[in-house]
Structures are given as structure tokens and as C-alpha cells.
C-alpha positions as CSV (number, residue, x, y, z in Angstrom):
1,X,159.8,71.6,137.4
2,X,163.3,72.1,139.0
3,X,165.8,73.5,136.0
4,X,168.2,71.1,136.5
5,X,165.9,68.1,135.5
6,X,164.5,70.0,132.2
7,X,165.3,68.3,129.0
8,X,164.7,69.0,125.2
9,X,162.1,65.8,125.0
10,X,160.2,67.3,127.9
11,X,159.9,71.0,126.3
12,X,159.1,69.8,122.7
13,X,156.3,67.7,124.6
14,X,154.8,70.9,126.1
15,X,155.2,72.3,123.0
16,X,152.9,70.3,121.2
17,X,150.4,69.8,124.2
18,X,150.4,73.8,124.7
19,X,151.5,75.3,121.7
20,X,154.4,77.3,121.0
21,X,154.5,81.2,123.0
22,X,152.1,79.4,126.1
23,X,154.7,77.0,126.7
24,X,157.2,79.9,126.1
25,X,155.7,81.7,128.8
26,X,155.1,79.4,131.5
27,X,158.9,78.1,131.2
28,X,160.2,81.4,132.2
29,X,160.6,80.4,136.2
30,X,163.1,78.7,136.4
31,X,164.2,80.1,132.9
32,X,165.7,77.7,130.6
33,X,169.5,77.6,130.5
34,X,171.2,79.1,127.6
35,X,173.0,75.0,126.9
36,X,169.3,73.5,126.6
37,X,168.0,76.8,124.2
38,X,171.5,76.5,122.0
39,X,170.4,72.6,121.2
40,X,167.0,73.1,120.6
41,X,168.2,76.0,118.2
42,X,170.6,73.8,116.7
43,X,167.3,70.8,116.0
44,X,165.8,71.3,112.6
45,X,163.0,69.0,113.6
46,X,160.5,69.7,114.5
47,X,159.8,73.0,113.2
48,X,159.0,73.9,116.6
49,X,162.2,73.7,118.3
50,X,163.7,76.8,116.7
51,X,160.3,78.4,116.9
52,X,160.4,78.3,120.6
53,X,163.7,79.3,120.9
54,X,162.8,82.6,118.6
55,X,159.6,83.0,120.6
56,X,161.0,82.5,124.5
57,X,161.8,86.2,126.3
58,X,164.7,85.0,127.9
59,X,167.2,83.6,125.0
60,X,170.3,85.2,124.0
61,X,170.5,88.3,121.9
62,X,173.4,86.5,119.8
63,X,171.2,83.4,119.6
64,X,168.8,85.4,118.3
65,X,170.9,86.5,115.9
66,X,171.5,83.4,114.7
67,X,168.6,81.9,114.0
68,X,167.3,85.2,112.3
69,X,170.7,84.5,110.0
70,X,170.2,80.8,109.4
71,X,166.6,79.7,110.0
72,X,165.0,78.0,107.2
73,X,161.4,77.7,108.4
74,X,159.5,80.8,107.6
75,X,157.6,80.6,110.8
76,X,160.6,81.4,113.2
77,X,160.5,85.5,111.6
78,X,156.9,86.5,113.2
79,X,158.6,84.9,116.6
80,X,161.5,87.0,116.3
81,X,159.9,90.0,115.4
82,X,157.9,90.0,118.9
83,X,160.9,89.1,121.0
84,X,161.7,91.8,123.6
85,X,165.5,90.6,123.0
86,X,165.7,91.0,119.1
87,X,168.1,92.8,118.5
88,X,167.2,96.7,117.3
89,X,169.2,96.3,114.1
90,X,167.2,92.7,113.2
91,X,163.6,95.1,114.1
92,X,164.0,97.4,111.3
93,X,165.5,94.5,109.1
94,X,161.7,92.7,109.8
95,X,159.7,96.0,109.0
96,X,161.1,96.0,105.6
97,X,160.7,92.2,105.4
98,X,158.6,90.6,101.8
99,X,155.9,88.7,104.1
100,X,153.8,90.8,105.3
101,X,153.0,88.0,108.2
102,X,156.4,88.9,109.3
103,X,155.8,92.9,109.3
104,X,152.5,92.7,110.9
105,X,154.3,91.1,114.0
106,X,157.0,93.3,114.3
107,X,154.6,96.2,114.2
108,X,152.9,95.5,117.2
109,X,157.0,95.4,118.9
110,X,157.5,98.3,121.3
111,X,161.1,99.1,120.7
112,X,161.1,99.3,117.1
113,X,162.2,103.0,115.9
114,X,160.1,106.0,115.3
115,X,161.7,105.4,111.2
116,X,160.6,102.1,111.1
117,X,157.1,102.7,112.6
118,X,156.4,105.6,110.2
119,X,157.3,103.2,107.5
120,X,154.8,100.5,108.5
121,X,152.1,103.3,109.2
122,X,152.5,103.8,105.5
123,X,152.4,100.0,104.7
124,X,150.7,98.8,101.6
125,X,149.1,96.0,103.7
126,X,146.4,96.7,105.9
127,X,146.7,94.1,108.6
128,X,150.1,95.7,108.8
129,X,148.8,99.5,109.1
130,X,146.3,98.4,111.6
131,X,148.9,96.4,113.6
132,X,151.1,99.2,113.7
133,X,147.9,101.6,115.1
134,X,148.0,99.3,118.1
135,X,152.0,99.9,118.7
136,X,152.4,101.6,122.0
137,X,155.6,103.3,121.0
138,X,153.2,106.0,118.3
139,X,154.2,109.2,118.5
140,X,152.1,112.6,116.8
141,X,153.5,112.1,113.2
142,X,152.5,108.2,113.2
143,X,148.9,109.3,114.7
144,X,148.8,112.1,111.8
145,X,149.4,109.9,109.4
146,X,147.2,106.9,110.6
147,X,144.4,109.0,111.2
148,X,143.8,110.1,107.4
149,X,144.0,106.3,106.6
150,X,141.7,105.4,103.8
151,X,140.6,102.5,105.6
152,X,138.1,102.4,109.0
153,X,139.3,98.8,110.5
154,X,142.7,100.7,110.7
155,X,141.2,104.2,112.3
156,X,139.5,101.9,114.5
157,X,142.0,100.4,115.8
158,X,144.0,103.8,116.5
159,X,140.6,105.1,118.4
160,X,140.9,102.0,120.8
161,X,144.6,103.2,121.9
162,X,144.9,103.5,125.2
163,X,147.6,106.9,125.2
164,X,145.2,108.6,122.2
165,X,146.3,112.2,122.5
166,X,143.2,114.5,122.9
167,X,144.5,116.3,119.9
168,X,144.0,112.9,118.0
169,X,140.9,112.1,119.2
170,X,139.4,115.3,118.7
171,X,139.9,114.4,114.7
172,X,138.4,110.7,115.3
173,X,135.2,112.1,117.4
174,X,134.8,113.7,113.5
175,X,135.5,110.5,111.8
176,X,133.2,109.9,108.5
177,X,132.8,106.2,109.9
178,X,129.9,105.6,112.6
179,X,132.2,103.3,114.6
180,X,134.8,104.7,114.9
181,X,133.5,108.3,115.8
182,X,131.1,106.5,118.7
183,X,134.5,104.4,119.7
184,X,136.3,107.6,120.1
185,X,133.9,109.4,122.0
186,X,133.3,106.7,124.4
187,X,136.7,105.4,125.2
188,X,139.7,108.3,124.3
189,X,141.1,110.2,126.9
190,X,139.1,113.8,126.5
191,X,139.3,116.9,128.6
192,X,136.3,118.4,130.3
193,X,135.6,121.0,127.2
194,X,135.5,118.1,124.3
195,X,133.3,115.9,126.5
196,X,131.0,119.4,126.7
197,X,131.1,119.8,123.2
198,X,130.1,116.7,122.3
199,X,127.3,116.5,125.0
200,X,126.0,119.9,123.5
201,X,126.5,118.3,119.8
202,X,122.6,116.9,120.0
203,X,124.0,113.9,117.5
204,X,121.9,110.8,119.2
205,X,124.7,108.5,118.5
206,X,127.7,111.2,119.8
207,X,125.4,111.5,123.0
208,X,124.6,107.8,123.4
209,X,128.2,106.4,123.5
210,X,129.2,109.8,125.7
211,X,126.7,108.0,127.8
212,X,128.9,105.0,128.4
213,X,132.2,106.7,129.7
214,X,132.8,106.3,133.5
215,X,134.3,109.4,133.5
216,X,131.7,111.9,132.9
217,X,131.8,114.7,134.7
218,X,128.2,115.8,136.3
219,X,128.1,119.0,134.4
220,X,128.1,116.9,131.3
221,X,125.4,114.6,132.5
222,X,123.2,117.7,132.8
223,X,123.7,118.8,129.3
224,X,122.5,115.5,128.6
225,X,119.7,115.2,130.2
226,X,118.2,117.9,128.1
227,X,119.1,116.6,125.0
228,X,116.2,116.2,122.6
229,X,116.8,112.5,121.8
230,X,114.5,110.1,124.5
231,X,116.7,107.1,124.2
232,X,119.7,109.5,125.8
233,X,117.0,110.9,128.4
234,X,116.6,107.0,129.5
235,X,120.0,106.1,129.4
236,X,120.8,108.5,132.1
237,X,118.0,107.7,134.6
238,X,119.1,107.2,138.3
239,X,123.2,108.4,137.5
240,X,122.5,112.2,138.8
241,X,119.9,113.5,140.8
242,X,116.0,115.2,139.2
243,X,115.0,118.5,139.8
244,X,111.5,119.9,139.2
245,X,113.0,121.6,135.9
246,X,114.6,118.3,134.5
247,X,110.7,116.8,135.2
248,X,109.3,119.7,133.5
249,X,111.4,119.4,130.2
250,X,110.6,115.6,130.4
251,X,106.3,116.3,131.1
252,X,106.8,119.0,128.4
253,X,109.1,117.2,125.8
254,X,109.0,113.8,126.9
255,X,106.9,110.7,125.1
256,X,104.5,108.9,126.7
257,X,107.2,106.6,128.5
258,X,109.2,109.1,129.7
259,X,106.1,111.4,131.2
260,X,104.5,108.0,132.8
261,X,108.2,107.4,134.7
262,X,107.6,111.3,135.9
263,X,104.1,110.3,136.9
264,X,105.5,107.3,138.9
265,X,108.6,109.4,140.6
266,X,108.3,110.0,144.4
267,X,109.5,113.5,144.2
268,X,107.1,114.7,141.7
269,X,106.4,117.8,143.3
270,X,102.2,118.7,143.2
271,X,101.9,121.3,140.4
272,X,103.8,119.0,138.3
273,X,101.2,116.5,139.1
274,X,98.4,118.6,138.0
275,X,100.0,118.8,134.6
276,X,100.1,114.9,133.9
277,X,96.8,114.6,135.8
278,X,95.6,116.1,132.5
279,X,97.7,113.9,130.1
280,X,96.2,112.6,127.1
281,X,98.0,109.2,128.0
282,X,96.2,106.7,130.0
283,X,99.2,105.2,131.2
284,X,100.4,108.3,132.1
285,X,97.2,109.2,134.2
286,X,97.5,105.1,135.6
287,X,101.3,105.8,137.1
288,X,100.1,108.9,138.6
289,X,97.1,107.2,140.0
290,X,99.4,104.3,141.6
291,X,102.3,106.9,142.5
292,X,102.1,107.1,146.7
293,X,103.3,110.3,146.7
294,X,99.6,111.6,144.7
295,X,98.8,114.7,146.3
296,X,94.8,113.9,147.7
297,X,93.3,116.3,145.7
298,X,94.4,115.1,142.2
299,X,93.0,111.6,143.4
300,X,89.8,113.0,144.2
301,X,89.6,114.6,140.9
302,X,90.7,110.9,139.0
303,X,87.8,108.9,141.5
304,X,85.5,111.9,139.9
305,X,86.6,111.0,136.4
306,X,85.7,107.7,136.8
307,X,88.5,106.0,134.1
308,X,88.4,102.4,134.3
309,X,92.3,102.4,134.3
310,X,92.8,104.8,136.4
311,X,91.0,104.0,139.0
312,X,91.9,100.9,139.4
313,X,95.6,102.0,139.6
314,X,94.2,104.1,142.5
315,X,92.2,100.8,144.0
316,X,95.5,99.7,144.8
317,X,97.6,102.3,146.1
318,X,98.3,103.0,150.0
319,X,97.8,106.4,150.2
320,X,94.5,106.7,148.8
321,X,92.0,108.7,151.5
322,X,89.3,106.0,153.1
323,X,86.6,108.6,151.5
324,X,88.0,107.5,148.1
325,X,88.5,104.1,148.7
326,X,84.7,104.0,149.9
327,X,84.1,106.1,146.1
328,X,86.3,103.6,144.3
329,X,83.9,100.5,145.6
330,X,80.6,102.5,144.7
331,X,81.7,102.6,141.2
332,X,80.8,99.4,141.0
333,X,83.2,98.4,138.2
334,X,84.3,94.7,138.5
335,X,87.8,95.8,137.4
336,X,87.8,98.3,140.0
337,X,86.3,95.9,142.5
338,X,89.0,93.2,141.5
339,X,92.1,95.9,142.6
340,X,90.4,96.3,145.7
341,X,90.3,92.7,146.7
342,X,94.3,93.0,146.5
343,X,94.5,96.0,148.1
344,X,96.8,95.9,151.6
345,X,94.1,97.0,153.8
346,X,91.0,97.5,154.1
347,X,87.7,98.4,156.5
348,X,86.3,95.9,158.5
349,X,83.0,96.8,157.2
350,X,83.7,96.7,153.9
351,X,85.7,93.5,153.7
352,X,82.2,91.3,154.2
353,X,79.8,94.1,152.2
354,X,81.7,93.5,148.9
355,X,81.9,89.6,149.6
356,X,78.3,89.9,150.0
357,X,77.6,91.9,146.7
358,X,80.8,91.5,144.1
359,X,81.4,88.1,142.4
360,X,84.5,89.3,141.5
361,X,86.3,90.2,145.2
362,X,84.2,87.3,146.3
363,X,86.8,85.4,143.8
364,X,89.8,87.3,144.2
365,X,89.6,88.1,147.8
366,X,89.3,84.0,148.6
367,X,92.1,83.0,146.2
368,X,94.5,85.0,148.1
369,X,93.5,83.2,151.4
370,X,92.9,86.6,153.2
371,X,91.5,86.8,156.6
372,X,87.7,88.4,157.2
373,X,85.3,88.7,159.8
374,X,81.6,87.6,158.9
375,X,79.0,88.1,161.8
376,X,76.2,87.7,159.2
377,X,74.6,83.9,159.5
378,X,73.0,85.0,156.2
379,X,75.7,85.6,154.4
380,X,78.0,82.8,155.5
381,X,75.4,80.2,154.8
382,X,75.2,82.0,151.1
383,X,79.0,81.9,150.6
384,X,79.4,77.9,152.2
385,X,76.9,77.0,149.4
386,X,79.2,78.2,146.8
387,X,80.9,76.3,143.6
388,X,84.6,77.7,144.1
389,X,86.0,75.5,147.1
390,X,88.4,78.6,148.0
391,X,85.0,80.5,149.0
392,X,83.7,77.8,151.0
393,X,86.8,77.5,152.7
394,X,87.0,81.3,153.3
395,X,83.3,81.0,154.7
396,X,84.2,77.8,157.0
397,X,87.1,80.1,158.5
398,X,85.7,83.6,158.4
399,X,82.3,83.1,160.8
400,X,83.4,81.8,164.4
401,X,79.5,81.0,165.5
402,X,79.2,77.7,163.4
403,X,77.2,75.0,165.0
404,X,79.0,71.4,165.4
405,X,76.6,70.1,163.1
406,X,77.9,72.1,160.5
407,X,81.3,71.7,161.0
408,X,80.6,67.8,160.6
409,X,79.0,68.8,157.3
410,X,82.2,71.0,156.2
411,X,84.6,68.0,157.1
412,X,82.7,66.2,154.8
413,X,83.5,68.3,151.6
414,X,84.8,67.1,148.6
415,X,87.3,70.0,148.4
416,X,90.2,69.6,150.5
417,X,90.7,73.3,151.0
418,X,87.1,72.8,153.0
419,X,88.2,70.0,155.1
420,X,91.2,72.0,156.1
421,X,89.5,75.0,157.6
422,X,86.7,72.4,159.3
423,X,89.8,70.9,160.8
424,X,91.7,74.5,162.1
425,X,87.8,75.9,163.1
426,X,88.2,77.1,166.9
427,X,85.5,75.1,168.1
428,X,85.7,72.0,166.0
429,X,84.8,68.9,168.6
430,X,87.7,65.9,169.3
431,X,85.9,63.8,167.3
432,X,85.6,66.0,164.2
433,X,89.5,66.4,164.9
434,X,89.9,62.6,164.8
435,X,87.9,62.0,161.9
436,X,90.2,64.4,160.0
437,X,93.4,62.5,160.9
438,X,92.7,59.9,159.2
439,X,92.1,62.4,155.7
440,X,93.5,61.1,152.7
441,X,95.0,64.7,152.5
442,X,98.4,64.5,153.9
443,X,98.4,68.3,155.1
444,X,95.0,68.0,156.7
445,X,96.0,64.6,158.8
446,X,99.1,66.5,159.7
447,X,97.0,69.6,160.9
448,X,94.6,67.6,163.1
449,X,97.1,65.0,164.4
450,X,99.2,68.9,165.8
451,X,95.8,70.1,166.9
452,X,94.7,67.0,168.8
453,X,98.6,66.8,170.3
454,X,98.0,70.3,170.9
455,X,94.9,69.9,173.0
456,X,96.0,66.9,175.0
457,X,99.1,68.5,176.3
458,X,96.8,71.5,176.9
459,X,94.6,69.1,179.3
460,X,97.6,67.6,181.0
461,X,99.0,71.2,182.3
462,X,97.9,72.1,186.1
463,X,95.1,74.7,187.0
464,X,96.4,77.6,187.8
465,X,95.5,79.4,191.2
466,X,93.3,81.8,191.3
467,X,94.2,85.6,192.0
468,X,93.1,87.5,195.3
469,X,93.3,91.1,195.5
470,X,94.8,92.2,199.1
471,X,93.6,95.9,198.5
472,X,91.8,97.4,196.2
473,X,93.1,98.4,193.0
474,X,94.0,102.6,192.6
475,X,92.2,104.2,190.0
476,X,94.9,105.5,187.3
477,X,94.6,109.1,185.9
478,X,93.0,108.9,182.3
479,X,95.4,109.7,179.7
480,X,94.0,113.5,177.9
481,X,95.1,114.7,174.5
482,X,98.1,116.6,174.0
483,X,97.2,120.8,173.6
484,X,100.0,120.8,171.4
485,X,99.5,119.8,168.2
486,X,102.1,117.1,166.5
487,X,103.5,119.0,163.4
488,X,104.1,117.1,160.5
489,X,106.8,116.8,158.1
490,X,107.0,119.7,155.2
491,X,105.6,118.3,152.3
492,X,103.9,115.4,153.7
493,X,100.1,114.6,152.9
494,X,98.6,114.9,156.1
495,X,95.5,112.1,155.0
496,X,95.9,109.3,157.1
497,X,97.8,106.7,156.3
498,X,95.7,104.2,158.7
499,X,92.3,103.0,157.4
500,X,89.5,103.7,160.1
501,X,88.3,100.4,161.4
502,X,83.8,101.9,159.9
503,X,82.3,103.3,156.8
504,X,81.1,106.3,157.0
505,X,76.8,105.0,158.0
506,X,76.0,107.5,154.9
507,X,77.8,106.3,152.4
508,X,77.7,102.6,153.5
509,X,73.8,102.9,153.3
510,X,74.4,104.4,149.8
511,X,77.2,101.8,149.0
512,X,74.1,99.3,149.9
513,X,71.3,100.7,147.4
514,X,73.8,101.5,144.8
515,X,75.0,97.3,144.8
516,X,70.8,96.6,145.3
517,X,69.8,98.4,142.6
């Protein structure tokens, strides 16, 4: 609002929609001119006039003046005591003022005299002492004397000052109060030897708010991480870099927790996994098993051990060898058995064996909607017969040699899940594809109404012509393996990560009488 069209009325009205120091501030630009502030000094009513004009940054020193001289409302004195134009003289007149309201605002004022703020520091009123810790005009005698204050809210408040001197806050990491020691250490300004001293102090709480500063130099961090309390071991996860020592002191000092996140860590180096292989945990033995890093020998030794938990962690993990994977199904344990059915990949072979012999992948396996090859009649008959519609479905889609007759049947199935995978069959007839449009089932219509679209513009495309060889074709040099070896990474596992595509005819034959017997 242009200045020139600013009036009394309108500023007492933003006054009262905005309160007194908002409306203060936000009429600074254009400021207000020094006519308009001397007649709202000069209104008695409302209280607020005056109150604005002690409270606005840009009024007159003398006017000021004035109003601290003839001001009847008590109210205008905490204004004037936090304006940056008060005169210095009318500052030290306020810190000896009888309301303590009055002393308590010119406490927080950044000009008032090193006298004056020594005298506050010394206040009988708290809310004054703590007002005054917040000043940032404090010098070292009004720290010294603040931080042997009998009270804590006030030593607080000195901790949370932004230009504590280390000195100070040296004396305040020793405070007898919890807070304001843990406040200290986690916010004051602190060279690099206090922030090691209080690392190397073991105190869970000194160590958990060190834990919070921003500013903590990596040498502290390590001092840390060896510190004998677990919640300040956890704190510090991912902020610096593990080395096999720092997982040693955690596998040989840690809790469960703490050794079961070694177990799980990529970098774990083998020894170090031979250690927790042997934990008395079984969660710890579980992460191991599920870490993709496990070296192939300690997973042959927890296939051998046979723990339920375990082993189905291992069920589950990529880099398990196909030997143990083949193991892991002949253990025959329907919790086991279940993990497999959501394991990425598996054999060919196998997929159809345990559909044939495991209720439980049966389940699993056909909930998920996964893909599988069945060339056994047998067995696909067995598995179309079954109660759980997701099976049948899995049955309709799996075997490719259905007749047409049974296809007619499938369409026919209560189970709409049925219907669909009649409908998407590769050799379902044009009729069994128009009989599905007109499903109740808005997806399957959909899907055969596409399929038959599908299939007429199919018919409609021209024959292509047929290929003639003008000379014989030149027979190509067979490829040969490479003499050379292909060296592998340091440190890798050199099982396959690939699955072979057949059991082993051995232990497939056993994997048959163990599931007959």
C-alpha cells in the first residue's frame, strides 16, 4: 500500500486483524512516516496505538523517548525494551525495571551493556535468567555465571546458544542434568579433541546424542562403532564404511540383532561366515542362509543340518548351487517345499515333479500364476480334477496337447480363472472362442473378442511367397571353445549362477522314491 495513502484507521485495523509486532513488521516498506507514528503515539485509545508505535523498528529515538516517559499502559515497556532504536540509556533503565515481564524482554535486546546483562544473569526471576541465556551479546563472565545456575530450564537454554564457547560447553557436556548434558554434546560448537573424548566416554546417552551432530568427524565415528552399548552400534549403520574387524567386534560382542545384520551384509568375508554359521541364533543362521554372498560350502553344511528355518531361507536364495536346490526338495519339508515354489527359477524337470508330489507347491506355485511345462497326460488330468480353481487353471495352461473336447469341458468351468485359460489355450477352436465372448466374465469376453479379432485379421493377410535357394547354402565353420580359460572376479563364488535346464537322473530317481515312499 502506497505510503502516501496510509492512514491511522487503516493501521489500527491491521492491528487488530494481525496483532501488534506482525503488523509492525510488515509495515516497514514503505515505512510509516514519522507525522502518522507521532498521532498514533499521541491516541490513548486503543491501547494498541502506542503499543505499535513502541513495537515498530523504524520510529524515532525521541519518540521513543517519549512514550517510555509518559505511557500509561503497562504493555507499551516489553515493546520498548525490544526495540533496536531504544535508546541505550532507556535499556538499562528496563533491566532494573519492577515487572519482571518488562526485564525478561529487554534481556533478550542485543545492545544492552555487558553491566546490565550481568545484572539480569543474576536476576531473581527465572524467566528473566533464562531470557538473558539466549542474549546474543554474552560474553565469558555472563556464561560463568549462567552456567552454575541453580536451575536446568536456564542451563538449557545457555546449551542451545548458537556462539557457546567450547570452554563453556566443555562444563555443560558435565552438567548434572540429563538434558542439558545430551543438548550440549549434540549441538555446541566442539573441537575435534572434546568430540573424541566424549566418543571414548562409553556413557550410552553422551554417545547417542554425539551420534546426531552433522559434524562428526570420521575418526570419531570409529570410536563409536566400538562402543559397548548396541543401540549406538545401530545408530551408526550405513554413515562410514565396515571392515572385517568392525564385523568381528559385532559377531563377537554383538546381540542377536546386530550378528543377524552381519549375517545378511554382502561383504561378509567367508571366515566370518563360518563363525555365525555356528551361531546359537536361528535367525542368525536364517540371514546367513538368505545372504547371496554365502560362500557354497557353508550352504552345503546348513542343507546337511537340515533346520527347518534355515533351509527354507536357503530355498529361496539365488545363489544357492542346483545340487542343493535338488537337496532342499528331497527334504521333503512342506515349509521348505513352500519357499521353493517362490523361488526365481527353477529346473524344468523339477517344476512338474514337485506339482506332481507336494500339495503345498501344487498351492503356492498356482497362486502365483507361474508358467510350467507338463508333457505328462497323467498328471494334467490329475491336476484339472482338482478343488483349487488356480490349479485347474494352471493345468488348462501348462499341457499344450489338450484335445478340443476337453477344452469344451474347461470353458465350461464354474471358476472363471478356468474359463480364462480355455479361452487363451493355443489350440482352442473359433467356436470355443465365440462361446467365451459372450462370458458373463468381463475379462474373459474381452480376451476372446482380441483373440478372435486377432485371428481374423491373421486370415485376411496375403500368403507369403515361398523361398528358392539359387545356390546352395556354405557350410559355416563350427564355433570351438576357447583354450583360454575366462578368469573370474577375485572373490567371486565360481557356482553357477544359471540353473541347468535337468536333474541330475540319480538324484531325480532318488527325489522319486524318497516322495513315493
Amino acid at each position: 500500500m502506497p505510503a502516501e495513502s496510509l492512514t491511522a484507521e487503516i493501521i489500527l485495523e491491521r492491528i487488530q486483524r494481525e496483532g501488534v509486532r506482525r503488523a509492525a513488521g510488515a509495515l516497514r516498506k514503505p515505512p510509516v512516516s514519522s507525522r502518522l507514528l507521532q498521532e498514533l503515539a499521541e491516541r490513548t485509545e486503543p491501547a494498541t496505538a502506542q503499543q505499535f508505535v513502541a513495537a515498530y523498528p523504524l520510529s524515532p529515538s525521541h519518540l521513543l523517548e517519549t512514550l517510555a516517559r509518559t505511557a500509561q499502559d503497562p504493555e507499551v515497556f516489553p515493546f520498548l525494551a525490544t526495540n533496536p532504536r531504544t535508546p541505550p540509556h532507556l535499556l538499562s533503565e528496563f533491566s532494573a525495571h519492577e515487572n519482571p515481564e518488562v526485564r525478561t524482554h529487554v534481556a533478550t535486546h542485543p545492545q544492552l551493556a555487558a553491566r546490565e546483562l550481568l545484572a539480569l544473569a543474576q536476576d531473581s526471576h527465572e524467566g528473566v535468567r533464562r531470557a538473558v541465556a539466549a542474549n546474543p551479546a554474552l560474553r565469558l563472565p555472563h556464561h560463568a555465571t549462567l552456567v552454575c545456575d541453580p536451575r536446568p530450564s536456564v542451563r538449557l537454554r545457555l546449551a542451545a546458544h548458537t556462539t557457546l564457547p567450547s570452554q563453556v560447553a566443555l562444563v555443560l557436556s558435565a552438567d548434572p542434568s540429563t538434558i542439558v548434558r545430551t543438548h550440549t554434546i549434540a549441538t555446541a560448537a566442539a573441537t575435534e579433541e572434546m568430540l573424541h573424548g566424549w566418543a571414548a566416554s562409553d556413557e550410552e546417552e553422551v554417545q547417542l546424542a554425539l551420534c546426531s551432530r552433522r559434524d562428526l568427524p570420521e575418526s570419531a565415528r570409529r570410536i563409536l562403532q566400538l562402543s559397548p552399548s548396541a543401540s549406538v552400534r545401530r545408530s551408526l549403520r550405513g554413515h562410514c564404511p565396515h571392515e572385517p574387524a568392525d564385523f568381528l567386534y559385532l559377531i563377537t560382542q554383538g546381540d542377536p540383532e546386530e550378528r543377524a545384520w552381519c549375517a545378511a551384509h554382502s561383504d561378509l568375508p567367508p571366515p566370518l561366515q563360518r563363525l555365525l554359521a555356528q551361531d546359537l541364533s536361528p535367525t542368525v543362521r536364517s540371514a546367513l542362509a538368505a545372504n547371496p554372498a554365502i560362500n557354497p560350502d557353508i550352504a552345503h553344511y546348513f542343507v546337511a543340518l537340515a533346520e527347518e528355518a534355515t533351509c527354507v531361507a536357503l530355498a529361496t536364495n539365488p545363489a544357492v548351487s542346483s545340487d542343493d536346490v535338488q537337496a532342499l526338495a528331497a527334504t521333503r519339508n512342506p515349509a521348505v517345499i513352500t519357499a521353493l515354489a517362490y523361488r526365481e527359477s527353477l529346473y524344468d524337470e523339477l517344476i512338474p515333479f514337485l506339482l506332481e508330489y507336494s500339495r503345498e507347491f501344487r498351492s503356492h506355485w498356482a497362486i502365483q500364476a507361474r508358467p510350467a511345462v507338463i508333457t505328462d497326460l497323467a498328471l494334467a488330468r490329475r491336476l484339472v480334477t482338482d478343488p483349487l480353481p488356480c490349479i485347474r487353471a494352471l493345468a488348462v495352461t501348462s499341457f499344450a496337447a489338450w484335445r478340443r473336447a476337453d477344452l469344451y469341458d474347461f470353458i465350461a468351468d464354474p471358476a472363471p480363472a478356468v474359463r480364462l485359460a480355455a479361452a487363451r489355450h493355443a489350440v482352442a477352436p473359433d467356436d470355443l472362442i465365440a462361446r467365451a465372448s459372450a462370458d458373463p466374465v468381463p475379462e474373459i469376453a474381452a480376451t476372446a473378442h482380441a483373440i478372435s479379432t486377432a485371428r481374423a485379421a491373421a486370415a485376411r493377410l496375403p500368403a507369403r511367397p515361398a523361398t528358392t535357394l539359387t545356390r546352395p547354402l556354405t557350410p559355416t565353420t563350427p564355433l570351438t571353445p576357447s583354450p583360454t580359460p575366462v578368469a573370474l572376479p577375485a572373490g567371486r563364488s565360481q557356482t553357477p549362477t544359471r540353473l541347468p535346464t535337468a536333474l541330475t537322473p540319480s538324484l531325480f530317481n532318488q527325489l522319486k522314491r524318497l516322495f513315493w515312499q
